[in-house]
mmCIF file as gemmi writes it, N, C-alpha and C atoms, coordinates in Angstrom:
data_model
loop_
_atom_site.group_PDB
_atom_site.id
_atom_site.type_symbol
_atom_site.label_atom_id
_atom_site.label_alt_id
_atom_site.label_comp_id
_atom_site.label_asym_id
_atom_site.label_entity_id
_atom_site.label_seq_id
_atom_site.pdbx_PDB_ins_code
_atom_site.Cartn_x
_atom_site.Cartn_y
_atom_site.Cartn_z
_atom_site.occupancy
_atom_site.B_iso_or_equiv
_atom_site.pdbx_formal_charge
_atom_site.auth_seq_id
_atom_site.auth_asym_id
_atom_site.pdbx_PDB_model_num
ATOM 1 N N . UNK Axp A 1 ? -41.695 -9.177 8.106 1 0 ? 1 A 1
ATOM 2 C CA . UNK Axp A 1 ? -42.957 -9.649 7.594 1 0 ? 1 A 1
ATOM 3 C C . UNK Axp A 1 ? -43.82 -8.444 7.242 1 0 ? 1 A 1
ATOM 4 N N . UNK Axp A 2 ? -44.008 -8.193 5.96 1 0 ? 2 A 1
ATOM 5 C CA . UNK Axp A 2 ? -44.893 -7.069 5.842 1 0 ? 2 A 1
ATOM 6 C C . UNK Axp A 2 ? -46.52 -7.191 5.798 1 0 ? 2 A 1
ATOM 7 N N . UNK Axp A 3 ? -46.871 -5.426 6.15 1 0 ? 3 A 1
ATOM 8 C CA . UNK Axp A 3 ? -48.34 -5.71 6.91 1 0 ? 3 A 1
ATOM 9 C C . UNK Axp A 3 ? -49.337 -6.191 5.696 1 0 ? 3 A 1
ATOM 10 N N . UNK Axp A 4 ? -50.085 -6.743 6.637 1 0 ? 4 A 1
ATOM 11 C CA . UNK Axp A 4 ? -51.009 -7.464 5.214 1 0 ? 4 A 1
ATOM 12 C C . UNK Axp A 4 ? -52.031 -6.546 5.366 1 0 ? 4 A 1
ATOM 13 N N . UNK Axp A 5 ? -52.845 -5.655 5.901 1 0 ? 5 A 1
ATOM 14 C CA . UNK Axp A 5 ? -53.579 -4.304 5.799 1 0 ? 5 A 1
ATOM 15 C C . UNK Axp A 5 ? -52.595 -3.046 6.13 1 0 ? 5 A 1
ATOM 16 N N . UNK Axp A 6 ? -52.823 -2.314 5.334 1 0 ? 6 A 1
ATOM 17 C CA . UNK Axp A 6 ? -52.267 -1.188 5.666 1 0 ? 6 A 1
ATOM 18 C C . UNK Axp A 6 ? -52.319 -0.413 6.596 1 0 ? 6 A 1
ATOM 19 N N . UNK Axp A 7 ? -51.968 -0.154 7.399 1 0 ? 7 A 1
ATOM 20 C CA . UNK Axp A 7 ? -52.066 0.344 9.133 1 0 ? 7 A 1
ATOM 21 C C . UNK Axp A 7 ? -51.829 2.257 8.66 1 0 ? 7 A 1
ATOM 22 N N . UNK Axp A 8 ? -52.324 3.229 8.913 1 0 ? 8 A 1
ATOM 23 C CA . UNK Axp A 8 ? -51.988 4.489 9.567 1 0 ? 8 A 1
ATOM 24 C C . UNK Axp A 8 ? -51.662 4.827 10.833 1 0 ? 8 A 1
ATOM 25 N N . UNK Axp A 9 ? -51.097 5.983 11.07 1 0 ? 9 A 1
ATOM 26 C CA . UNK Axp A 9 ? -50.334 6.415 12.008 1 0 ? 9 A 1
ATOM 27 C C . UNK Axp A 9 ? -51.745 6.593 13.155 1 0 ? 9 A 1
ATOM 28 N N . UNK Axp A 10 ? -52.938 7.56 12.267 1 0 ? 10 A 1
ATOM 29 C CA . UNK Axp A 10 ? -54.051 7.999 13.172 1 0 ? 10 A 1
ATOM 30 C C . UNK Axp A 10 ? -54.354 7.045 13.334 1 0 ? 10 A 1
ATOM 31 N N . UNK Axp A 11 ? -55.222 5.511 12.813 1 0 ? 11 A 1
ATOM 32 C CA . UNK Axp A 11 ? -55.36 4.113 13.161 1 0 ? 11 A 1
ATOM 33 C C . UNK Axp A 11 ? -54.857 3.802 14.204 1 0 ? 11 A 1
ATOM 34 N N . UNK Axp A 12 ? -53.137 3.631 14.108 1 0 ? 12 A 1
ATOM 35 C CA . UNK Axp A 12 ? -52.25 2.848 15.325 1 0 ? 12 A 1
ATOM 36 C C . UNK Axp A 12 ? -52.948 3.574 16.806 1 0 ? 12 A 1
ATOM 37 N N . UNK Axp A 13 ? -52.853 5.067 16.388 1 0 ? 13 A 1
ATOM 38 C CA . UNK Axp A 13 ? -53.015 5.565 17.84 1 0 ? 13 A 1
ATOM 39 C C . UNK Axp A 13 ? -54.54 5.808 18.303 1 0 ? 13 A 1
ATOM 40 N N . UNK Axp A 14 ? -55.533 5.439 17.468 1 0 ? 14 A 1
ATOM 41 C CA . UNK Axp A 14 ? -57.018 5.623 17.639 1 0 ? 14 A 1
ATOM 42 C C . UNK Axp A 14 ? -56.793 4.348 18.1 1 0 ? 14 A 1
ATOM 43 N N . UNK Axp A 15 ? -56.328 3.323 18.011 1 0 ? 15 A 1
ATOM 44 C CA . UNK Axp A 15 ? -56.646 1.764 18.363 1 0 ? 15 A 1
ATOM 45 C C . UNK Axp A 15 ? -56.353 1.417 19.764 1 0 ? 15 A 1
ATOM 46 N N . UNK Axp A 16 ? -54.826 2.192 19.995 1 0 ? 16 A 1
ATOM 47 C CA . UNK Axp A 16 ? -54.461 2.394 21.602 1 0 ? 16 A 1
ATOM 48 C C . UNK Axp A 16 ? -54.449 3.281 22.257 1 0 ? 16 A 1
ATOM 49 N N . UNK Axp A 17 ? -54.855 4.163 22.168 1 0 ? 17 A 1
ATOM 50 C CA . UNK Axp A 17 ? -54.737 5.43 22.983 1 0 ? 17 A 1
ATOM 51 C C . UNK Axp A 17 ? -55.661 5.106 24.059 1 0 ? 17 A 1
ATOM 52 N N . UNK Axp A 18 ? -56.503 4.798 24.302 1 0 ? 18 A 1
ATOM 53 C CA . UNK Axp A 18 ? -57.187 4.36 25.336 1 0 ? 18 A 1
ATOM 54 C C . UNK Axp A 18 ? -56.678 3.322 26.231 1 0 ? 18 A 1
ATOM 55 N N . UNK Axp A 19 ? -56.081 2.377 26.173 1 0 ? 19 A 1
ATOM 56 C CA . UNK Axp A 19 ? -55.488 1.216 26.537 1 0 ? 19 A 1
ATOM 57 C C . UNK Axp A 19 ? -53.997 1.346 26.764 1 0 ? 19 A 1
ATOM 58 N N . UNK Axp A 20 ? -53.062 2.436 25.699 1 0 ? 20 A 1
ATOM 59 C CA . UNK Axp A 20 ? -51.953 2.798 26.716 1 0 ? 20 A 1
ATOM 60 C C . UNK Axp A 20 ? -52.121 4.269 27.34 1 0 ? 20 A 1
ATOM 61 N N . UNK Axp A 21 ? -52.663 5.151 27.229 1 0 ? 21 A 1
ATOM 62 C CA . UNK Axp A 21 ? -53.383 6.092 27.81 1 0 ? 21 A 1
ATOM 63 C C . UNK Axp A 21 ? -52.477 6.979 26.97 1 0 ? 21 A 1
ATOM 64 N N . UNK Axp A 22 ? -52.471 7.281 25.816 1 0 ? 22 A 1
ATOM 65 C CA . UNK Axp A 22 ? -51.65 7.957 24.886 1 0 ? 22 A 1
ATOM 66 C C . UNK Axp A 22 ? -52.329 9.14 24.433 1 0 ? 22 A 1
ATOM 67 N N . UNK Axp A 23 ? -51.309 10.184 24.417 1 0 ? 23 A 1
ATOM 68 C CA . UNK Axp A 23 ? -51.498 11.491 24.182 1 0 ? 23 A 1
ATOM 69 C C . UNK Axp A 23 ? -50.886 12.014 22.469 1 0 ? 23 A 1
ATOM 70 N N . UNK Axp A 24 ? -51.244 12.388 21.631 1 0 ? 24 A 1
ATOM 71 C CA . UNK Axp A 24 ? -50.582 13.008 20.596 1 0 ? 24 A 1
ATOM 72 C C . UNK Axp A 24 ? -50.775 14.516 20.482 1 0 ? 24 A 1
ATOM 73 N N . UNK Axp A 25 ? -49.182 15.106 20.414 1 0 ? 25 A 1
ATOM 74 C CA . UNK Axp A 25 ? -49.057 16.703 20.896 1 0 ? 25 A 1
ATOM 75 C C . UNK Axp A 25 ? -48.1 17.021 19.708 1 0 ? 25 A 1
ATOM 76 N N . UNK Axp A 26 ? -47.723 16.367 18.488 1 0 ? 26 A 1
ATOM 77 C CA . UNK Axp A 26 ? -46.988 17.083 17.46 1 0 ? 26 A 1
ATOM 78 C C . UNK Axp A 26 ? -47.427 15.953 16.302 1 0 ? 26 A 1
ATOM 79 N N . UNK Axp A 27 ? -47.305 16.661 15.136 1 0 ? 27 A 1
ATOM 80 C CA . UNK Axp A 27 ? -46.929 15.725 13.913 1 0 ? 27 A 1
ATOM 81 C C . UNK Axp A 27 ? -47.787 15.557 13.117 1 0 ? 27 A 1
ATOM 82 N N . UNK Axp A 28 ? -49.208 16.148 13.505 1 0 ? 28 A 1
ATOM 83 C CA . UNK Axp A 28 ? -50.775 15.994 13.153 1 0 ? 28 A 1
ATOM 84 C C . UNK Axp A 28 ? -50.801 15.822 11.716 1 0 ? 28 A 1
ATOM 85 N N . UNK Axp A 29 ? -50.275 16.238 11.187 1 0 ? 29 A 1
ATOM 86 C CA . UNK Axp A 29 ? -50.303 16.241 9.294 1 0 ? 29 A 1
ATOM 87 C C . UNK Axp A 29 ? -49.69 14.804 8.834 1 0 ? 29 A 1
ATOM 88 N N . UNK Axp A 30 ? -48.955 14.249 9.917 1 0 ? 30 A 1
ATOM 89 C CA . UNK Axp A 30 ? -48.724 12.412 9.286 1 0 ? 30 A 1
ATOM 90 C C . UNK Axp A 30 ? -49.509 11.693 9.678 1 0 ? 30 A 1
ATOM 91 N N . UNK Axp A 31 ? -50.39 11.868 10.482 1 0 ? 31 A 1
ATOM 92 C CA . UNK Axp A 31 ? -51.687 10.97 10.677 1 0 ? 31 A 1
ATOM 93 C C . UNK Axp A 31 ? -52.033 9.35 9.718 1 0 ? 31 A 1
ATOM 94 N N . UNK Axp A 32 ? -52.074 10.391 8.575 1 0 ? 32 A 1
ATOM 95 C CA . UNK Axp A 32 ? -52.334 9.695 7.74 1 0 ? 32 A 1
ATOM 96 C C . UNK Axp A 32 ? -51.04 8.699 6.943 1 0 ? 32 A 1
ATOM 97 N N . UNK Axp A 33 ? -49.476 9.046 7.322 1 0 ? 33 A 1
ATOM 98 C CA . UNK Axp A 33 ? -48.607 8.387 6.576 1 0 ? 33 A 1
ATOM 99 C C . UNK Axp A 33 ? -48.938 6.514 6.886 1 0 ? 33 A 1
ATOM 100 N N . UNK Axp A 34 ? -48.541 5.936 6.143 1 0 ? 34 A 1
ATOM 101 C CA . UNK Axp A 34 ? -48.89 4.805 6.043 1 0 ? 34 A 1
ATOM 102 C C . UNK Axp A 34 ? -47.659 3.781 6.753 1 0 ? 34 A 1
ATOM 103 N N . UNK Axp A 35 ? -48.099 3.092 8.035 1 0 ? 35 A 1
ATOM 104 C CA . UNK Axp A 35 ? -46.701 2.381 8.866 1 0 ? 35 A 1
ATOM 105 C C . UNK Axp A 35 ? -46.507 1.108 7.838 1 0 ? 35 A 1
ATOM 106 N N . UNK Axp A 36 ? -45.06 1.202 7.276 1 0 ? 36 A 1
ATOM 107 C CA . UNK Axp A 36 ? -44.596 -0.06 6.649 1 0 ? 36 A 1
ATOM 108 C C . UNK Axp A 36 ? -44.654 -1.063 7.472 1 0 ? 36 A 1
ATOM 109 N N . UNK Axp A 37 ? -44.426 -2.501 6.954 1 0 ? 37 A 1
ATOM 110 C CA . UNK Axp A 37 ? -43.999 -3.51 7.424 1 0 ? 37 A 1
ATOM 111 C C . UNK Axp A 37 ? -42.673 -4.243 6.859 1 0 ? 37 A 1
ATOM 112 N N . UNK Axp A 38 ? -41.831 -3.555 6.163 1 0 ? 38 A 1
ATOM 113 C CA . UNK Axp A 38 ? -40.687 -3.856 5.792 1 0 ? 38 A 1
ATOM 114 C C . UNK Axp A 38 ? -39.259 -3.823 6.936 1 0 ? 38 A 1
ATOM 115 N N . UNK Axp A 39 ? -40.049 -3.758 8.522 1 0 ? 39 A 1
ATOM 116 C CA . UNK Axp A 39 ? -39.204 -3.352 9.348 1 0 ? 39 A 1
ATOM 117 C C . UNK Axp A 39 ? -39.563 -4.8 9.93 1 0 ? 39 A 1
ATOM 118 N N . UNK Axp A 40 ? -37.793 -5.599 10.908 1 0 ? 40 A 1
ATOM 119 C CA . UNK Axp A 40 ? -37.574 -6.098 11.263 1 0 ? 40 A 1
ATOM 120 C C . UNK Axp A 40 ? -38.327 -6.739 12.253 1 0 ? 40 A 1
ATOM 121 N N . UNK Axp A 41 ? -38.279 -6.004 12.96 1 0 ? 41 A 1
ATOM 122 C CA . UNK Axp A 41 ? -38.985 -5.947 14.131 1 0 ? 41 A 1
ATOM 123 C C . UNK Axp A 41 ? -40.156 -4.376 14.712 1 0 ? 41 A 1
ATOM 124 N N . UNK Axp A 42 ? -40.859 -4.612 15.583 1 0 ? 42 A 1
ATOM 125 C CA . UNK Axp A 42 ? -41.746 -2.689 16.16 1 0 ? 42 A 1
ATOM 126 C C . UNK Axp A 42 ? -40.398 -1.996 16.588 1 0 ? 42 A 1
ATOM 127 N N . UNK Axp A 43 ? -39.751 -2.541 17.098 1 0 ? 43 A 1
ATOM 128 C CA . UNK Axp A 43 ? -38.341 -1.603 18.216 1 0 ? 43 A 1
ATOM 129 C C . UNK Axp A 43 ? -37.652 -1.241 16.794 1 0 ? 43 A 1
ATOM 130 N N . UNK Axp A 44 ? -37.899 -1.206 15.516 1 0 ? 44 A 1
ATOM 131 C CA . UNK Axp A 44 ? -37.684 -0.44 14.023 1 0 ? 44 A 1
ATOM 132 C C . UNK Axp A 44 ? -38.735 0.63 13.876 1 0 ? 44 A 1
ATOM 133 N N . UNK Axp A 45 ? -39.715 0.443 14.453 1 0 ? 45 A 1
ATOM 134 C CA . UNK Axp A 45 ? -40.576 1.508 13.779 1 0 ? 45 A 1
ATOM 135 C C . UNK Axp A 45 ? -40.767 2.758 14.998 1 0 ? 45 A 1
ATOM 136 N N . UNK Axp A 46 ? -40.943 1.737 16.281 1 0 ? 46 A 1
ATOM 137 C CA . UNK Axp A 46 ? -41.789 2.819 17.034 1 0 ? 46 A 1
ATOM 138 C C . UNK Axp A 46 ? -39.853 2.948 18.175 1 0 ? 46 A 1
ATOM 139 N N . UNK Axp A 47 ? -40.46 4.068 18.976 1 0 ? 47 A 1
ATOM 140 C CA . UNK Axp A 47 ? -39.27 4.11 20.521 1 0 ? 47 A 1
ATOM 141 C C . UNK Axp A 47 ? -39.398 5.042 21.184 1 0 ? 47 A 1
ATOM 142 N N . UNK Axp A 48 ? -38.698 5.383 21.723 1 0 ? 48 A 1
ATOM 143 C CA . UNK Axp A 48 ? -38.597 6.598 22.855 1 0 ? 48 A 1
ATOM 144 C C . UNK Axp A 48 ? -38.065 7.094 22.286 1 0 ? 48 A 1
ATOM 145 N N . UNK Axp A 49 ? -38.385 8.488 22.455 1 0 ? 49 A 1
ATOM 146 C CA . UNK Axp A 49 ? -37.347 9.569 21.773 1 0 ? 49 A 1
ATOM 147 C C . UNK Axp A 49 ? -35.855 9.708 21.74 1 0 ? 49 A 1
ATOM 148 N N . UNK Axp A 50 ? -35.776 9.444 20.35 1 0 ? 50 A 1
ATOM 149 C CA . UNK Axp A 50 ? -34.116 9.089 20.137 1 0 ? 50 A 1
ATOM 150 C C . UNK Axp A 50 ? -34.152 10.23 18.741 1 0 ? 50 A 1
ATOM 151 N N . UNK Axp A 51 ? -33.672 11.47 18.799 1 0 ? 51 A 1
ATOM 152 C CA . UNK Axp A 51 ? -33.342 12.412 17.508 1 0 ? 51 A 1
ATOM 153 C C . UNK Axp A 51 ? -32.535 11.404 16.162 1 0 ? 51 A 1
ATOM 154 N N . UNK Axp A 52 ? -32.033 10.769 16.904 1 0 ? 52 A 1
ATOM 155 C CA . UNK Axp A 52 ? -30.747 10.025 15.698 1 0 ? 52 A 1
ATOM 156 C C . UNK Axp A 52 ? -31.677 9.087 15.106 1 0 ? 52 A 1
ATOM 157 N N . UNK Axp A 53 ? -33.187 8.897 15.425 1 0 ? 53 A 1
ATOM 158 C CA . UNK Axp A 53 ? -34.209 7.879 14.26 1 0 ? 53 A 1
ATOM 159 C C . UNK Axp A 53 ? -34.896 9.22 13.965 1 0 ? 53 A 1
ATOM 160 N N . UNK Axp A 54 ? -35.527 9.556 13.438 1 0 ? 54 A 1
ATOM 161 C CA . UNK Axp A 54 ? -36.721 10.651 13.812 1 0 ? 54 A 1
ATOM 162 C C . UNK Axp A 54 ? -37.878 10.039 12.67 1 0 ? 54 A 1
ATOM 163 N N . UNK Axp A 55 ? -37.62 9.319 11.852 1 0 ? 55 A 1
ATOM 164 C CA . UNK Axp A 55 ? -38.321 8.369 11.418 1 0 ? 55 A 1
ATOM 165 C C . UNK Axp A 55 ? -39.521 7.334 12.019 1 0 ? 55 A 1
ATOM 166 N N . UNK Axp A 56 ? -39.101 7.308 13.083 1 0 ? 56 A 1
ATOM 167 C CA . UNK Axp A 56 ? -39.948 6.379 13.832 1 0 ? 56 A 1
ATOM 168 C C . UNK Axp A 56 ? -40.9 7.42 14.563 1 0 ? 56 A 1
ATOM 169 N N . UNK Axp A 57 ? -41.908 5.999 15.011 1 0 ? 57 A 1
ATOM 170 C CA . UNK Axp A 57 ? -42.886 6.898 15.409 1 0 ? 57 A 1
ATOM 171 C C . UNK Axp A 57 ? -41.896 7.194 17.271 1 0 ? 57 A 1
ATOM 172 N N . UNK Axp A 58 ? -42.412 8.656 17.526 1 0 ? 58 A 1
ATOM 173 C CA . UNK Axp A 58 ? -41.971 8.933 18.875 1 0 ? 58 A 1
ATOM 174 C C . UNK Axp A 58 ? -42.596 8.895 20.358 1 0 ? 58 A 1
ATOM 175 N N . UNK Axp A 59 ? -42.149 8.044 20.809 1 0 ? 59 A 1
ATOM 176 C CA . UNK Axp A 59 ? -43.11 7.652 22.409 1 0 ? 59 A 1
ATOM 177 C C . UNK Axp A 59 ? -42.373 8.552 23.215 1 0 ? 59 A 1
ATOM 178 N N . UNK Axp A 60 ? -43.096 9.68 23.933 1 0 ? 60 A 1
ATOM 179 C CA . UNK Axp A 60 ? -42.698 10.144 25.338 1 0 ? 60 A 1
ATOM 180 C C . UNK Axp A 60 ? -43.325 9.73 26.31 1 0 ? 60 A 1
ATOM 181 N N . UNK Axp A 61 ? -41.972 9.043 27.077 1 0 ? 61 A 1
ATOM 182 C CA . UNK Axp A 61 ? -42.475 8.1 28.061 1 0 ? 61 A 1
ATOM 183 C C . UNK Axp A 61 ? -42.711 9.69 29.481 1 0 ? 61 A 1
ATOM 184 N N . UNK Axp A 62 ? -42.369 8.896 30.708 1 0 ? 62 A 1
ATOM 185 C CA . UNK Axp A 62 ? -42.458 9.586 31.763 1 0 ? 62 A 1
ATOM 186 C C . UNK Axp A 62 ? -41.017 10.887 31.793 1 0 ? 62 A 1
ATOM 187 N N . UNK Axp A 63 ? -39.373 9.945 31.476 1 0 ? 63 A 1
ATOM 188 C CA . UNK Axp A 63 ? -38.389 10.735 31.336 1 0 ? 63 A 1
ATOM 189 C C . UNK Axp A 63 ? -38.534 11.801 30.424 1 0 ? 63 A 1
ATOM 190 N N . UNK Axp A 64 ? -38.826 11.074 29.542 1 0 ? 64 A 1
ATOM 191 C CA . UNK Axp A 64 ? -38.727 12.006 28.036 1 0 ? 64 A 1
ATOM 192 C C . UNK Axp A 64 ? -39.547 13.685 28.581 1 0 ? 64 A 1
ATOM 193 N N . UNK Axp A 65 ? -40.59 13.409 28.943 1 0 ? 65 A 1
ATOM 194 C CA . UNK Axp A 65 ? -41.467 14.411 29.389 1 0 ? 65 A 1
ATOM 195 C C . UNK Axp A 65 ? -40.88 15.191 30.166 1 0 ? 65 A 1
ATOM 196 N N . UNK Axp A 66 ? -40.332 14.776 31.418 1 0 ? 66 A 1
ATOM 197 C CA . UNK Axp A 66 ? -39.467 15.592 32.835 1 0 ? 66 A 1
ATOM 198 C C . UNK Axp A 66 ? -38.547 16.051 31.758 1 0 ? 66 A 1
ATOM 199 N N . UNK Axp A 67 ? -37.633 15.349 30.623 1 0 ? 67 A 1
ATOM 200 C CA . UNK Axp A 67 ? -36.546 16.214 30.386 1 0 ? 67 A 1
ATOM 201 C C . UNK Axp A 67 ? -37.095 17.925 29.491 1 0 ? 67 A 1
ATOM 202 N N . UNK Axp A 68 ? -38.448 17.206 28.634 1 0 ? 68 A 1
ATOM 203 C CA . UNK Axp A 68 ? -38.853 18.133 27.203 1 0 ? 68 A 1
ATOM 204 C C . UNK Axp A 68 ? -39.306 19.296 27.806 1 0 ? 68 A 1
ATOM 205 N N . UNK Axp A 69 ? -39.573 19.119 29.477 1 0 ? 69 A 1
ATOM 206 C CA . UNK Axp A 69 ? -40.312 20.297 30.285 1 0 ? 69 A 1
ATOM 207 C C . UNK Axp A 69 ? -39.246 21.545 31.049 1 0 ? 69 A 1
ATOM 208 N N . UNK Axp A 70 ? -37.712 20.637 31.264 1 0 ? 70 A 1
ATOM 209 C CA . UNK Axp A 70 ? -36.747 21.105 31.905 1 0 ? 70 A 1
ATOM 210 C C . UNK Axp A 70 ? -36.427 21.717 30.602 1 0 ? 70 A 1
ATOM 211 N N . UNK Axp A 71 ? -36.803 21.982 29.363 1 0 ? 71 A 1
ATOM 212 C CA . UNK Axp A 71 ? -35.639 23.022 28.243 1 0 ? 71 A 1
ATOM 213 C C . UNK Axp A 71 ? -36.734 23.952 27.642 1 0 ? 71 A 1
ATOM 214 N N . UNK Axp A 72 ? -36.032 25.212 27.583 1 0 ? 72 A 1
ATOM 215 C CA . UNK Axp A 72 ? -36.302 26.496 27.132 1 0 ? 72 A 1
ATOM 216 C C . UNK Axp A 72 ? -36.878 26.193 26.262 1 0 ? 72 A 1
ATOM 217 N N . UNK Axp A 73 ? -37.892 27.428 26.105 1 0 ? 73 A 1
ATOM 218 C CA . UNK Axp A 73 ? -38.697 27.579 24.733 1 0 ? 73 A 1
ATOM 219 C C . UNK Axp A 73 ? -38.446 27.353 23.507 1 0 ? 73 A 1
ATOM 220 N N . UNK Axp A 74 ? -36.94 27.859 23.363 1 0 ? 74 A 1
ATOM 221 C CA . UNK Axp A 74 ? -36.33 28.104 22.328 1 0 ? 74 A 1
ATOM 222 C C . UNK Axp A 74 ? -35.615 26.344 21.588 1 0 ? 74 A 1
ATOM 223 N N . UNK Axp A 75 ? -35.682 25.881 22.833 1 0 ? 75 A 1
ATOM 224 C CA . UNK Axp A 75 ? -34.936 24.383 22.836 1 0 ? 75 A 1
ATOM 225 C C . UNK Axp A 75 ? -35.721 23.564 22.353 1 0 ? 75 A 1
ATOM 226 N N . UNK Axp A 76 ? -37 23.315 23.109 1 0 ? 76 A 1
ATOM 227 C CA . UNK Axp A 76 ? -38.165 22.447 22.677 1 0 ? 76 A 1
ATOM 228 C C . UNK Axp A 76 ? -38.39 22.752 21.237 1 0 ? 76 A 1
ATOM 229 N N . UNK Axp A 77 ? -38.044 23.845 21.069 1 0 ? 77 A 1
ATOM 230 C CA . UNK Axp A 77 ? -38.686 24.206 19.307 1 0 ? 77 A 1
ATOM 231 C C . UNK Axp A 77 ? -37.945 23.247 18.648 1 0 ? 77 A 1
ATOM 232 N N . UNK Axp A 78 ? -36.502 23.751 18.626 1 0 ? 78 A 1
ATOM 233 C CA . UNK Axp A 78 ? -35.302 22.842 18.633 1 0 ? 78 A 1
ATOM 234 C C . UNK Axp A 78 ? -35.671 21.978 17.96 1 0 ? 78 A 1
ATOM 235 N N . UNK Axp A 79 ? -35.602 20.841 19.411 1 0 ? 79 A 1
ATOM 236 C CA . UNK Axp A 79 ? -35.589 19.485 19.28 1 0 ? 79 A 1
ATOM 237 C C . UNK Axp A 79 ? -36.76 18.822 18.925 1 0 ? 79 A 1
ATOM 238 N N . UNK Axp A 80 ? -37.824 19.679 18.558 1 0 ? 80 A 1
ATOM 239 C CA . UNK Axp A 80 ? -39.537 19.412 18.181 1 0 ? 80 A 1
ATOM 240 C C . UNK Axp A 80 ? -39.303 18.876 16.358 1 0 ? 80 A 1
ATOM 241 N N . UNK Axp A 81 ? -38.32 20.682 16.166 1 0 ? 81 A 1
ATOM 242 C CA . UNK Axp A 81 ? -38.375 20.753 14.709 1 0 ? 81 A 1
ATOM 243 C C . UNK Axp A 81 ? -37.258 19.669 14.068 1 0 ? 81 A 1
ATOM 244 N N . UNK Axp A 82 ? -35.729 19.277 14.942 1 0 ? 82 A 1
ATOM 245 C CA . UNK Axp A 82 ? -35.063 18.436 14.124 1 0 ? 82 A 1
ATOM 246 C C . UNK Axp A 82 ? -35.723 17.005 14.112 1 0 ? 82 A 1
């Protein structure tokens, strides 16, 4: 079902960040990309960090965090930049 207002990325997360207590720490220049509604279902757009979507928007939950903190400098760049 596609969106009948056009939603942004900064929108989505100005709307909840307070209410899921959400942090944004990369990506600042898509703010503004515009979230389709040509997706199935949210578990299409949004998830936990999975490299094999990178399309979607990226939630670091509690794991995600313990793991992104356990890898080298050089790693986080890494897996920041693919």
């Amino acid at each position: 079902m596609p969106l009948s207002t056009p939603l942004t990325i900064q929108q989505l997360y100005d709307d909840n960040r307070e209410s899921l207590q959400l942090g944004w720490f990369a990506g600042f220049p898509g703010g503004e990309r515009l979230i389709s509604g040509d997706a199935t279902s949210a578990a299409d757009q949004v998830g936990h960090l999975n490299l094999i979507h990178p399309g979607r928007i990226q939630i670091f939950g509690h794991q995600e965090t313990q793991y992104y903190k356990r890898l080298s400098p050089t790693s986080r760049v890494n897996h920041t930049e693919e």
